[in-house]
N, C-alpha and C positions, 0 to 999 in steps of 0.2 A: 957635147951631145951630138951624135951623129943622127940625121933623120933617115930613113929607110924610103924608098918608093913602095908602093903598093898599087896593086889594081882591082877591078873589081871584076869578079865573077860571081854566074848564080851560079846554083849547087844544082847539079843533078838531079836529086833524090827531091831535094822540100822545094827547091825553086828560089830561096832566098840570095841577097846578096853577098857576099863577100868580100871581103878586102882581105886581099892574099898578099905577102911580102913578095917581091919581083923574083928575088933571090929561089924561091921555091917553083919556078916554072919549070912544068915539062914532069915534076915528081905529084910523086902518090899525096896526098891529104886528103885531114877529113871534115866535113861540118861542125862548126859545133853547136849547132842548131838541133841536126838530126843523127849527127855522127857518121853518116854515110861518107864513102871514100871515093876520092873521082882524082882527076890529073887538071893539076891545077894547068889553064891555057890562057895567055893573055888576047882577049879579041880586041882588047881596043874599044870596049862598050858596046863594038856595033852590032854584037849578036844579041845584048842583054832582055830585050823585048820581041823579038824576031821569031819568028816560025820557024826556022832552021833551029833555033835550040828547043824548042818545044820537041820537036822530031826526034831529036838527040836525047833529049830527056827521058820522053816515050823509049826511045829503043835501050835507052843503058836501064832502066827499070822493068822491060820484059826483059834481057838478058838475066838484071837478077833477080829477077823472079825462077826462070827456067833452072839459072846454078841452083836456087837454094829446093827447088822442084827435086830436080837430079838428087842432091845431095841427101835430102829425106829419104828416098828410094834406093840409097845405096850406089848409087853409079860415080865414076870417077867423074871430076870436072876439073875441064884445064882452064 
């Protein structure tokens, strides 16, 4: 049996934690909490309670808010 490493990240969207396999860094995944998609990044824990991911949070949830704004209203979104 081989074991895998993993680390832990919160999600973006709901804030929960995660344990993501190491192998999946730097790619797209998704919760599966809330199923929102974000890029799995290993900080090492030391963002996990920090005010810089709150920031981060805050701004990837106006972003999608604004894409899925746009998209309602017919406008291209890149």
């Amino acid at each position: 049996m081989v074991l895998k490493s993993h680390f832990l990240q919160e999600c973006p969207v709901c804030g929960r934690p995660l344990e993501i396999l190491k192998e999946h860094l730097g790619e797209r995944v998704s919760c599966c909490h809330c199923g929102g998609y974000f890029v799995a990044d290993d900080f090492g824990g030391k963002d996990l309670r920090g005010g810089n991911l709150l920031m981060r949070r805050a701004d990837y949830l106006l972003q999608l808010a604004t894409r899925r704004l746009h998209l309602s209203q017919g406008f291209a979104v890149s």
